[in-house]
PADODREN-571868 format. One record per residue: chain; x, y, z of N, C-alpha, C in turn. Coordinates in pm, whole numbers, plus 50000, padded with zeros to 5 digits. Last residue first. Layout:
! PADODREN-571868
+-----+-------+-------+-------+-------+-------+-------+-------+-------+-------+
: mol :  n.px :  n.py :  n.pz : ca.px : ca.py : ca.pz :  c.px :  c.py :  c.pz :
+-----+-------+-------+-------+-------+-------+-------+-------+-------+-------+
:   A :     X :     Y :     Z :     X :     Y :     Z :     X :     Y :     Z :
...
+-----+-------+-------+-------+-------+-------+-------+-------+-------+-------+
! end
This chain:
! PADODREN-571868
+-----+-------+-------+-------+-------+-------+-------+-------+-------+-------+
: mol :  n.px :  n.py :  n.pz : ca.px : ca.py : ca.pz :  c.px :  c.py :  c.pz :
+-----+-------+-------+-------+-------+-------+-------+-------+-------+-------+
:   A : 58545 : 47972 : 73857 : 58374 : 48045 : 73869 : 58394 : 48118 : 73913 :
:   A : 58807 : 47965 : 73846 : 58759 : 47972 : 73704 : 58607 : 48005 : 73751 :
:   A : 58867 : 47899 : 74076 : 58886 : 47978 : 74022 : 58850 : 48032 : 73856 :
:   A : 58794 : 47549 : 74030 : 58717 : 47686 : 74132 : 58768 : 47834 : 74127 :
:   A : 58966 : 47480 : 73873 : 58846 : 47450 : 73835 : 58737 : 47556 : 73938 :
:   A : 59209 : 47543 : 74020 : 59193 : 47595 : 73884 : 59038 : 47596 : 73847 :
:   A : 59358 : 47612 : 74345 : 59256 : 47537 : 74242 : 59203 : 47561 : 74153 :
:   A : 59533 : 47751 : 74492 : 59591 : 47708 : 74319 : 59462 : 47594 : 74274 :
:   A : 59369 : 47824 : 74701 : 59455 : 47908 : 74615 : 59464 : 47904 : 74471 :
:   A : 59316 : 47567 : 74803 : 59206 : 47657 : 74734 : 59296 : 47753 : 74684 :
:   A : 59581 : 47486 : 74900 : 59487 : 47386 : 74773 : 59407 : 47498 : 74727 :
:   A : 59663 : 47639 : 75124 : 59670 : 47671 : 74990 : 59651 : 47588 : 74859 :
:   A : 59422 : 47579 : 75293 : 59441 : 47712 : 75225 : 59486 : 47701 : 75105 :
:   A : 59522 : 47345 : 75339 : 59345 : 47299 : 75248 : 59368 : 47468 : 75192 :
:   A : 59771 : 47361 : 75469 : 59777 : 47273 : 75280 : 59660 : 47277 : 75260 :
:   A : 59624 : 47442 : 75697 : 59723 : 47494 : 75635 : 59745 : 47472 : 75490 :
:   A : 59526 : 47191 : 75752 : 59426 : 47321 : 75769 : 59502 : 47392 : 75693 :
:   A : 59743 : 46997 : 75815 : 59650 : 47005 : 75688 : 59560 : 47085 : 75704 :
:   A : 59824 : 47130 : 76058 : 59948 : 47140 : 75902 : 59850 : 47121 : 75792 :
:   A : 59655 : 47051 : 76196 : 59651 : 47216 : 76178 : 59694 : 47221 : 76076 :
:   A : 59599 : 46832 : 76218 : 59531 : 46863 : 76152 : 59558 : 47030 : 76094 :
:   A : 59909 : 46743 : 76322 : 59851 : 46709 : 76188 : 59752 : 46836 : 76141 :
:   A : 59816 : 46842 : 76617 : 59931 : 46916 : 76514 : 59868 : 46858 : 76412 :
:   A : 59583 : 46659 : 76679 : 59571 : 46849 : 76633 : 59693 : 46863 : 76541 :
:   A : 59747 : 46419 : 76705 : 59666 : 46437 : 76555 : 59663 : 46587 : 76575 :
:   A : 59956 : 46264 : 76830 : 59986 : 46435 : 76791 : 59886 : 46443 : 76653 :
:   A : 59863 : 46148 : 77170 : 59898 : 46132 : 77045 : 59890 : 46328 : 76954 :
:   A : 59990 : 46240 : 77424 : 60014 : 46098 : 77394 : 60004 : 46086 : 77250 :
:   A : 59925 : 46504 : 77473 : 60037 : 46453 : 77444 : 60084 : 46338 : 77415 :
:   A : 59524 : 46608 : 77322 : 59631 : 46513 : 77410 : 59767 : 46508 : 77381 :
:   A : 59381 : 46755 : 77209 : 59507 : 46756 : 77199 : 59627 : 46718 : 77324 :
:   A : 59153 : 46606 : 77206 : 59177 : 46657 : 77073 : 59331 : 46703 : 77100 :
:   A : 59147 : 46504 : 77472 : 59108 : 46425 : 77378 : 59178 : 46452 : 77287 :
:   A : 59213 : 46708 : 77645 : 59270 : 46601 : 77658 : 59209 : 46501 : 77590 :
:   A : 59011 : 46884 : 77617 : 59185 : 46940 : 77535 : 59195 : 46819 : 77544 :
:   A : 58774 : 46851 : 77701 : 58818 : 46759 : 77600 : 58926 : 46819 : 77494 :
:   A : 58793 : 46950 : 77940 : 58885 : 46843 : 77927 : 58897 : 46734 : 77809 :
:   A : 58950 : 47290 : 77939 : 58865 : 47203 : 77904 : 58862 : 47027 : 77871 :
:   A : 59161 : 47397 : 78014 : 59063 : 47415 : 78128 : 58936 : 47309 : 78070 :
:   A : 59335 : 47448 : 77806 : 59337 : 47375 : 77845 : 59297 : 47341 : 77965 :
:   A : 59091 : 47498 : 77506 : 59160 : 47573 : 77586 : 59215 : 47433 : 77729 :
:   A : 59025 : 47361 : 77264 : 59165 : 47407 : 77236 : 59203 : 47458 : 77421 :
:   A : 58750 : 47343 : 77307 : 58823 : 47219 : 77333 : 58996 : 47256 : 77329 :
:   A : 58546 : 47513 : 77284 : 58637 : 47529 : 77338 : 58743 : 47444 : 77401 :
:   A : 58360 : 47458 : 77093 : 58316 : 47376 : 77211 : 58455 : 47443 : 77307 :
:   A : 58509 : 47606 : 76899 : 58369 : 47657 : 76911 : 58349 : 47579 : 77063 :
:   A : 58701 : 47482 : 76807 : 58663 : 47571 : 76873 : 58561 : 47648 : 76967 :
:   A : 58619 : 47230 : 76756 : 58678 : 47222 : 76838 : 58720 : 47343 : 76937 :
:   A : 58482 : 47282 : 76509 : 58380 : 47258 : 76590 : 58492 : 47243 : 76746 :
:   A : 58661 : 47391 : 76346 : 58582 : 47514 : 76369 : 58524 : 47462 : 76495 :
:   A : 58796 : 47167 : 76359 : 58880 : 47248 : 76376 : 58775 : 47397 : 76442 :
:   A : 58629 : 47041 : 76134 : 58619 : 46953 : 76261 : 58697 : 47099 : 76403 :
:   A : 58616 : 47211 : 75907 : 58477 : 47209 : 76000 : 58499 : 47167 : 76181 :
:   A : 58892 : 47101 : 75844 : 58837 : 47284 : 75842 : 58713 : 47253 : 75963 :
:   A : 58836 : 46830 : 75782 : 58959 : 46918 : 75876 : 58936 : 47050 : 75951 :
:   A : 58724 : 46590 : 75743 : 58691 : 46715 : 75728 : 58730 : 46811 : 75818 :
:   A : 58940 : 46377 : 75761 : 58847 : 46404 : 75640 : 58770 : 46490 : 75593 :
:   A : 59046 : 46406 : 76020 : 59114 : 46417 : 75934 : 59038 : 46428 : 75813 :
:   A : 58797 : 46415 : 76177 : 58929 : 46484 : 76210 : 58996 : 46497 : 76100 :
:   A : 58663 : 46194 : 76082 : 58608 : 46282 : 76064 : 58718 : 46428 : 76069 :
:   A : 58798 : 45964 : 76222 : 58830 : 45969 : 76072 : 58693 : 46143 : 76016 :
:   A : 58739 : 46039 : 76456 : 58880 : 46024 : 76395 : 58903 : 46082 : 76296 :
:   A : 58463 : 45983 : 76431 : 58514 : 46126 : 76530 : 58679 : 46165 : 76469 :
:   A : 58285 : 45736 : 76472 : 58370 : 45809 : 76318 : 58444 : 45960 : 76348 :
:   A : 58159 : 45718 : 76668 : 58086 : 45828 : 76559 : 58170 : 45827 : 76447 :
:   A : 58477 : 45668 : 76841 : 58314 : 45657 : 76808 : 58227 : 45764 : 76724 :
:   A : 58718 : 45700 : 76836 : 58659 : 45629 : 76736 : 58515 : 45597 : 76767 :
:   A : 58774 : 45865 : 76991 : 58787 : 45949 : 76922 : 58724 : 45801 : 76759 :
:   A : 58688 : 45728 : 77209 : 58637 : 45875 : 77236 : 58669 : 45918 : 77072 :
:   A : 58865 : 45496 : 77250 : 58708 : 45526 : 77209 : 58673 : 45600 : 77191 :
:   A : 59142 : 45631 : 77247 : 59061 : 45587 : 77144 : 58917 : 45558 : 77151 :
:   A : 59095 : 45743 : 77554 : 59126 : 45843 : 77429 : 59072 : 45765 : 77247 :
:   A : 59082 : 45587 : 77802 : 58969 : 45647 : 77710 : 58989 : 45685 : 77575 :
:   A : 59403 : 45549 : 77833 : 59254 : 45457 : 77780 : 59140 : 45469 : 77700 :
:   A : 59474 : 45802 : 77948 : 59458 : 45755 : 77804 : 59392 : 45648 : 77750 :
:   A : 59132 : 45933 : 78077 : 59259 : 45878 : 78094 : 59311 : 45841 : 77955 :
:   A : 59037 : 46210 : 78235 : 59006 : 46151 : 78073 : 59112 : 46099 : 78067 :
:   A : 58796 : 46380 : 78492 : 59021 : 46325 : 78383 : 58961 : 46201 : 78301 :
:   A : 58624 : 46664 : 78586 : 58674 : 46601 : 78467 : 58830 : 46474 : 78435 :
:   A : 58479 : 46748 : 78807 : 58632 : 46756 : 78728 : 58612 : 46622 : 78697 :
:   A : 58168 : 46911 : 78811 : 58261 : 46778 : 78856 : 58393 : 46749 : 78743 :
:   A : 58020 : 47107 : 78678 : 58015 : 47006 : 78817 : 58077 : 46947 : 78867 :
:   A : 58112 : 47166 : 78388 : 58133 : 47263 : 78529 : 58057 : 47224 : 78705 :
:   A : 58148 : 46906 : 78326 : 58282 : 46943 : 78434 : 58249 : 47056 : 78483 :
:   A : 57925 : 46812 : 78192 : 57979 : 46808 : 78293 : 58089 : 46833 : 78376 :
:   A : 58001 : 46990 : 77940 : 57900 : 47033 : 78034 : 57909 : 46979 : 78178 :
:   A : 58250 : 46872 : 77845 : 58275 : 46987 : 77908 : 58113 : 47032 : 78009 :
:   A : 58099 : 46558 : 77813 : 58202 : 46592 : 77857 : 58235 : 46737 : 77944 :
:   A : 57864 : 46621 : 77639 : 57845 : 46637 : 77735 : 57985 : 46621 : 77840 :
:   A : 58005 : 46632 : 77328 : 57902 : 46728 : 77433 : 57905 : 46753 : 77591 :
:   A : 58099 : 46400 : 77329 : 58193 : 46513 : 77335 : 58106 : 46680 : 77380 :
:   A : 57854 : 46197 : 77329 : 57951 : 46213 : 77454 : 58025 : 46331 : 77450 :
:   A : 57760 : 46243 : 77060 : 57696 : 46308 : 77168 : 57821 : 46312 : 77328 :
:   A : 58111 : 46314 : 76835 : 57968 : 46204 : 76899 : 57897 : 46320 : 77029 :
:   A : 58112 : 46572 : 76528 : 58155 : 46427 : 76704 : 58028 : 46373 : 76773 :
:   A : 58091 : 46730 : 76385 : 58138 : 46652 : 76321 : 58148 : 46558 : 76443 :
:   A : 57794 : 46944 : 76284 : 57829 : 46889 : 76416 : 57951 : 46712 : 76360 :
:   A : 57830 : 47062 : 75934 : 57745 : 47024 : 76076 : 57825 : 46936 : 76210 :
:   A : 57873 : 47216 : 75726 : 57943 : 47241 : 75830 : 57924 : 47167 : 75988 :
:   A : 57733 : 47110 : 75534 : 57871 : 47082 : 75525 : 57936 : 47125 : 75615 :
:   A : 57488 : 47198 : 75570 : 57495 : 47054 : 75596 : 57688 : 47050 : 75640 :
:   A : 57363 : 47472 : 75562 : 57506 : 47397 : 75604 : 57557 : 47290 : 75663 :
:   A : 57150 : 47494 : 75387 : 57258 : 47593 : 75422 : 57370 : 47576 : 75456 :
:   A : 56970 : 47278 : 75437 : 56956 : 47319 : 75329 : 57106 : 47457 : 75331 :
:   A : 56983 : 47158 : 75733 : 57042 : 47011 : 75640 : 57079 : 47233 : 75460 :
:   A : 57101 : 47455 : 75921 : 57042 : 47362 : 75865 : 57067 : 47273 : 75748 :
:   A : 57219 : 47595 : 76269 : 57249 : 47483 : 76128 : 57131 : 47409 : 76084 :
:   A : 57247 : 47683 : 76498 : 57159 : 47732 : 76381 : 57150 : 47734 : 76278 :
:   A : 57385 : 47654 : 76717 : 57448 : 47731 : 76632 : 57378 : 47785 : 76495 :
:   A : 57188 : 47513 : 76883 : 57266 : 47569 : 76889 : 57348 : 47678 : 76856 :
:   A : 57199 : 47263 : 76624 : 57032 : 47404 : 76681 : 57123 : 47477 : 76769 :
:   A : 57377 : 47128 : 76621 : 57393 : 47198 : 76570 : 57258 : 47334 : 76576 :
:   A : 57390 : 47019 : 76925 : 57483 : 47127 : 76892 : 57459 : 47243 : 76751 :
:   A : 57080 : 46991 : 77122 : 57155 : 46951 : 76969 : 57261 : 47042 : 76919 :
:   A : 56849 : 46893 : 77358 : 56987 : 46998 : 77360 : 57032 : 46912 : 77205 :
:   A : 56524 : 46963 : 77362 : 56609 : 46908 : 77297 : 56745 : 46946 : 77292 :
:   A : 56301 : 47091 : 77453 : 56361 : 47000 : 77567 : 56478 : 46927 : 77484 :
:   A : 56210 : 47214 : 77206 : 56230 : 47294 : 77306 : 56375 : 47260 : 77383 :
:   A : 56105 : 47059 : 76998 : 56266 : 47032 : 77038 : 56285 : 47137 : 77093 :
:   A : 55854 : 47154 : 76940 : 55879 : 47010 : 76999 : 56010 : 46963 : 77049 :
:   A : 55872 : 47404 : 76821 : 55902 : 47391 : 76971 : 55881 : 47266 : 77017 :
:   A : 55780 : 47374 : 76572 : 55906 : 47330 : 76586 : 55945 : 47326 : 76744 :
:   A : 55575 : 47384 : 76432 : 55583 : 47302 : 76527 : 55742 : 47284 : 76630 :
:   A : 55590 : 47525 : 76175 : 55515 : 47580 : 76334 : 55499 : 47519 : 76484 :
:   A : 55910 : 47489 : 76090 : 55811 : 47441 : 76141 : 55711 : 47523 : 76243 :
:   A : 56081 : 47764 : 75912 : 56119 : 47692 : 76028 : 55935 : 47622 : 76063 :
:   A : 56224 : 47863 : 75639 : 56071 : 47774 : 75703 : 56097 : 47708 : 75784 :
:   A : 56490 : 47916 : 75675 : 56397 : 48007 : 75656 : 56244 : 47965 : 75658 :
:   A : 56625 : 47679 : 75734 : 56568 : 47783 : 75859 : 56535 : 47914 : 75836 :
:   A : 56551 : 47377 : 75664 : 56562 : 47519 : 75629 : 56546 : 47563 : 75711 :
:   A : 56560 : 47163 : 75873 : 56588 : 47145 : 75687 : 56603 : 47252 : 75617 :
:   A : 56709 : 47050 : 76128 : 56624 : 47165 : 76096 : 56649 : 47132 : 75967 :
:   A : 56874 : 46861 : 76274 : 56742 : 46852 : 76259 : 56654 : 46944 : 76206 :
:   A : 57141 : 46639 : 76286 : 57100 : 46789 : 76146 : 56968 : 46772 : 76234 :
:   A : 57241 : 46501 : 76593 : 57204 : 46503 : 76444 : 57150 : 46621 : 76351 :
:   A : 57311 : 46478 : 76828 : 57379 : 46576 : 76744 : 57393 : 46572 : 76604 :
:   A : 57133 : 46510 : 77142 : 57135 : 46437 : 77065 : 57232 : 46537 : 76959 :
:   A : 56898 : 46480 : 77422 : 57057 : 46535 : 77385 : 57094 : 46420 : 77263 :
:   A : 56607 : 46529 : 77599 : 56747 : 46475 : 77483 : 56834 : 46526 : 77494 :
:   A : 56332 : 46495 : 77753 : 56453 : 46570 : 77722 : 56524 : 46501 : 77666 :
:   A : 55953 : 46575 : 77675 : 56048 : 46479 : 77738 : 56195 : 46545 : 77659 :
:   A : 55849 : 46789 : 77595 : 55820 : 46735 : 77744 : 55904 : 46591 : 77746 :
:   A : 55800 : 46821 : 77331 : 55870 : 46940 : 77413 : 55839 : 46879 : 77552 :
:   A : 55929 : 46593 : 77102 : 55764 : 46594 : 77217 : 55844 : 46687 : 77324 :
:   A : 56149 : 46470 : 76947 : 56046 : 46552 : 76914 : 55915 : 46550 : 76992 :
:   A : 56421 : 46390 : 77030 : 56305 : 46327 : 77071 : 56208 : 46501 : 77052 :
:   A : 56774 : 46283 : 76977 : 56671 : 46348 : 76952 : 56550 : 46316 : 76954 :
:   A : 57035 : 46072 : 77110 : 56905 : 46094 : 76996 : 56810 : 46236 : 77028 :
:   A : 57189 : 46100 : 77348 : 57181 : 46038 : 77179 : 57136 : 46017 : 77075 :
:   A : 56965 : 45988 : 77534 : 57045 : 46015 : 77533 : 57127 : 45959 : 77423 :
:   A : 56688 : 46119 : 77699 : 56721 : 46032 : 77582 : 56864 : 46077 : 77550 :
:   A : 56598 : 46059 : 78056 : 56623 : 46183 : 77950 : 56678 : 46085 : 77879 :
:   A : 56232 : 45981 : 78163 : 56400 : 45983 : 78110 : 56443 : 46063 : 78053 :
:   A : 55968 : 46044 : 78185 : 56101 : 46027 : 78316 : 56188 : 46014 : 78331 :
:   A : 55884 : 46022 : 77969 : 55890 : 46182 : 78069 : 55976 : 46187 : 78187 :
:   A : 55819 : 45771 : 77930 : 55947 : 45890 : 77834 : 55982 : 46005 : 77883 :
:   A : 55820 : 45634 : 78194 : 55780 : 45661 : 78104 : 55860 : 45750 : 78036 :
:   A : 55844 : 45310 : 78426 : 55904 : 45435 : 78386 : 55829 : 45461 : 78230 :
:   A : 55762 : 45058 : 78524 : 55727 : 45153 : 78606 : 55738 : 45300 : 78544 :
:   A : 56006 : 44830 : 78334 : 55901 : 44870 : 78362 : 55898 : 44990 : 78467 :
:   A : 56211 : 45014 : 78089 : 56235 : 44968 : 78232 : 56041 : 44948 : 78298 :
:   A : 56211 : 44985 : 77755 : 56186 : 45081 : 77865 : 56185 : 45026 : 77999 :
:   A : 56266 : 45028 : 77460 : 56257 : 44923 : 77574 : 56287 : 44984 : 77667 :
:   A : 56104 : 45128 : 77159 : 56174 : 45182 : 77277 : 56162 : 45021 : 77424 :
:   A : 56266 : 45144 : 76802 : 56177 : 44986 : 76891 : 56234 : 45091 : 77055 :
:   A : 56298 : 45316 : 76623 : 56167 : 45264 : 76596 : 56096 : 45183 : 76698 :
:   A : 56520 : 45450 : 76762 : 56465 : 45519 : 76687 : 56321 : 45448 : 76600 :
:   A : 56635 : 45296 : 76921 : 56668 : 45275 : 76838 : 56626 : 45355 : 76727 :
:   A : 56674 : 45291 : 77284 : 56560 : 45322 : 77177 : 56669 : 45312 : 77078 :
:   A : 56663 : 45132 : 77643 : 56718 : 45194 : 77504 : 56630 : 45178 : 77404 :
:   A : 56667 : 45224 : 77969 : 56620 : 45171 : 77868 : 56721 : 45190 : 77708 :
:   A : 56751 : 45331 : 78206 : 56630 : 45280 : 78246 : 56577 : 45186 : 78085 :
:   A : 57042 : 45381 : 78419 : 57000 : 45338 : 78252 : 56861 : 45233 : 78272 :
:   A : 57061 : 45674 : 78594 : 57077 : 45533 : 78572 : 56966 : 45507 : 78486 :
:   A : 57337 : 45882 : 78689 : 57223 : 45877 : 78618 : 57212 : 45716 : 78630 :
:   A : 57556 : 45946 : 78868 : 57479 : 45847 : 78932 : 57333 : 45867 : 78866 :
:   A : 57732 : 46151 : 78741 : 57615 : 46178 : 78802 : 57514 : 46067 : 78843 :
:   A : 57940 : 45962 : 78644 : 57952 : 46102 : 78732 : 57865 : 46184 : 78791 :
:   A : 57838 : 45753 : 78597 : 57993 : 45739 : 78619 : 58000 : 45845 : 78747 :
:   A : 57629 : 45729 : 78413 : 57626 : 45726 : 78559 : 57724 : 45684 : 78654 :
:   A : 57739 : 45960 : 78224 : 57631 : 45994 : 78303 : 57619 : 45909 : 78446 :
:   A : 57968 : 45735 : 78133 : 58000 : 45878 : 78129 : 57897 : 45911 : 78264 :
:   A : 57759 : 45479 : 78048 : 57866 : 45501 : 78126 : 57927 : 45639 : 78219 :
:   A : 57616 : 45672 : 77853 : 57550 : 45581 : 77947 : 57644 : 45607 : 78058 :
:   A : 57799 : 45728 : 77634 : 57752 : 45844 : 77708 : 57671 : 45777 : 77876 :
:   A : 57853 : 45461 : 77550 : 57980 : 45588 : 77633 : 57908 : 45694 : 77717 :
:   A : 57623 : 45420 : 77444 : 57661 : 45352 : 77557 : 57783 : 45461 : 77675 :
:   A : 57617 : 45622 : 77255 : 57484 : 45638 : 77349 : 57541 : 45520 : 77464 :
:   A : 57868 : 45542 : 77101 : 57779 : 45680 : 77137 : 57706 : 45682 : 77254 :
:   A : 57827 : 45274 : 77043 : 57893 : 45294 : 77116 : 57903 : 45445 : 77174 :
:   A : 57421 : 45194 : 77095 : 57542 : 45261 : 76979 : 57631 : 45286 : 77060 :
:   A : 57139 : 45244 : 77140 : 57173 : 45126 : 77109 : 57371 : 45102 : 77029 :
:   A : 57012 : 45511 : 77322 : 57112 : 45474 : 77189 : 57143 : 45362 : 77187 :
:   A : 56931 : 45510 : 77605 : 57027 : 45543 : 77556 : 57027 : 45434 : 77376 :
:   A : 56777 : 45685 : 77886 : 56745 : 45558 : 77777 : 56874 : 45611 : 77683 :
:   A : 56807 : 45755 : 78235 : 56819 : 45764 : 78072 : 56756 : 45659 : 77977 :
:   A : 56657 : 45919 : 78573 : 56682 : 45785 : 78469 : 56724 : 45847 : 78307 :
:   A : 56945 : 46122 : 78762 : 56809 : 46085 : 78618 : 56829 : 46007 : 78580 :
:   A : 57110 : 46210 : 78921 : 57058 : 46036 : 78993 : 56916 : 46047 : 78844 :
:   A : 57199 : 46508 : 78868 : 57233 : 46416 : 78940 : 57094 : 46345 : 78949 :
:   A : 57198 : 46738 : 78624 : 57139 : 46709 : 78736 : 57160 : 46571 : 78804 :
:   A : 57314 : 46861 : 78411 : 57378 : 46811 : 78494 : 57325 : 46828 : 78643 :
:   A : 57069 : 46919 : 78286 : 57149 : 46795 : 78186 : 57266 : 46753 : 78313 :
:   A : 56866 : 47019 : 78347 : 56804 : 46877 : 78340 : 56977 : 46768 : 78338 :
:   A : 56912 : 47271 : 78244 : 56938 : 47259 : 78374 : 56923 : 47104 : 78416 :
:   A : 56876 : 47399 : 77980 : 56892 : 47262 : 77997 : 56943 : 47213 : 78164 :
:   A : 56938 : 47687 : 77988 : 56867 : 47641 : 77897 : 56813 : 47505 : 77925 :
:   A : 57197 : 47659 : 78180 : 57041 : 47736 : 78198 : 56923 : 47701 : 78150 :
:   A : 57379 : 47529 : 77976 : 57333 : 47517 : 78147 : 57142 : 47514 : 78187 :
:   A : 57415 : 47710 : 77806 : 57368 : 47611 : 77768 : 57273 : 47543 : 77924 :
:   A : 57509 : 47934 : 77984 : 57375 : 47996 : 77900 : 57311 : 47820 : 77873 :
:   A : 57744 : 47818 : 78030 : 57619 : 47816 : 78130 : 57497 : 47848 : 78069 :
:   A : 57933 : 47773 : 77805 : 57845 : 47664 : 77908 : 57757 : 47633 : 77997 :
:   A : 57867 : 47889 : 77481 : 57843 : 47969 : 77648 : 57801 : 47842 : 77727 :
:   A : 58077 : 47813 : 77230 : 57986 : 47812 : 77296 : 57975 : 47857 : 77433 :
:   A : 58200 : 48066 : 76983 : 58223 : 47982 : 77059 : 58122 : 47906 : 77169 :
:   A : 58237 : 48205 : 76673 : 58175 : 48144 : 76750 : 58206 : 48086 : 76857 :
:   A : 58403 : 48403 : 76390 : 58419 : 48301 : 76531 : 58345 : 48288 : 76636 :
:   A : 58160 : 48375 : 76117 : 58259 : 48438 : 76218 : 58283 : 48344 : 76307 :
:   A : 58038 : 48329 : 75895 : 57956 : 48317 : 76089 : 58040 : 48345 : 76139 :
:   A : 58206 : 48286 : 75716 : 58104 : 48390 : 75686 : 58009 : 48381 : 75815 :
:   A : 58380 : 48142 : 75741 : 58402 : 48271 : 75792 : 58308 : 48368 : 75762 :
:   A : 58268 : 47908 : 75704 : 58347 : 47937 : 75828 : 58316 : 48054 : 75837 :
:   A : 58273 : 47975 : 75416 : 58154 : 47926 : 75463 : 58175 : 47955 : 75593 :
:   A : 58540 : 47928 : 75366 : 58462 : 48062 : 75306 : 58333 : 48032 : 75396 :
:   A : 58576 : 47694 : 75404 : 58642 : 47781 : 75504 : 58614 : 47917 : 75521 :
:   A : 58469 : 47536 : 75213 : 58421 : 47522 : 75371 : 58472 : 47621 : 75450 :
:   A : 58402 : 47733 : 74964 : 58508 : 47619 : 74997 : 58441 : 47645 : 75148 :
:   A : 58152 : 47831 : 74703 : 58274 : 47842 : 74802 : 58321 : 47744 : 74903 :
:   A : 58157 : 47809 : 74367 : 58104 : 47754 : 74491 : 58200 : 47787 : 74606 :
+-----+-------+-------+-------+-------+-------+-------+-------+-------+-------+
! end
């Protein structure tokens, strides 16, 4: 079976295009949109975040069975934030698995046209690469999208919520390789981006960690006996 890193490198280095995303989703850093948000420190952060910096404002929240909605307003008038919303006319942003194979891709599937999802994106499915999927919350998304509008500072305050929501932390360290691929990929390593100042903030020294254990996961697979033996 091959190891997550074999898997890595079989897509090569990736990174994402902020404007291509932009383009695609012009909705996302548009100033004064109603949202509905996630019932979740995810979908609240992101709340905050949106009408922090784009004077979005919070018309409701969904849960994924119960929607409470602001009277006057309809699903078409919000964008969902934190979830995923299957109806190509209303917009999301969300960073859950949503494809199951992507060799039978749905005839339907343009219902997530209006859907921004990191791992559609990159063209992850639950049946191919669950194990590589989107390891952070929706906020770490939209962070770098909004800064090519508006600068970005990310105080230290922020830094633990940011990295304890979704389990984002303990994801850092538990799935090292993937989390490392996904930090690339969002271009979080470079320091024009401001969620350097999350993942490798000077206040705390997890990147170093993770790199040293990126390093000890190489040579675990080396001397692993039971996987060298297939």
């Amino acid at each position: 079976m091959p190891t997550v890193h074999e898997r890595l490198n079989k897509y090569g280095t990736t990174q994402i295009d902020y404007q291509d995303v932009i383009a695609r989703f012009p909705w996302v850093i548009q100033k004064g949109n109603a949202c509905v948000l996630s019932p979740d420190s995810d979908g609240l952060l992101c709340g905050l975040f949106m009408s922090f910096y784009l004077n979005w404002r919070i018309r409701g929240f969904y849960d994924g069975k119960i929607l409470v909605l602001q009277k006057g307003f309809s699903a078409r008038d919000c964008v969902f934030l934190d979830m995923e919303v299957f109806r190509g006319e209303v917009r999301s942003v969300g960073q859950h698995m949503l494809l199951y194979n992507k060799r039978q891709v749905p005839e339907n599937w343009h219902g997530f046209d209006n859907c921004l999802a990191p791992n559609n994106l990159r063209g992850y499915d639950a049946s191919h690469d669950f194990g590589l999927k989107y390891p952070f919350g929706t906020i770490h998304l939209l962070i770098p999208l909004v800064s090519a509008v508006k600068k970005i500072h990310v105080p230290t305050s922020a830094l633990t919520p940011l990295l304890f929501t979704d389990g984002t932390w303990m994801n850092l360290l538990g799935y090292t390789e993937n989390s490392l691929n996904w930090i690339q990929f969002l271009l979080a390593d470079s320091p024009d981006n401001p969620l350097h100042q999350v993942f490798l903030n000077d206040h705390y020294t997890l990147h170093s960690l993770m790199v040293a254990m990126d390093q000890f996961l190489r040579k675990r697979d080396a001397i692993d006996v039971i996987r060298n033996k297939i």
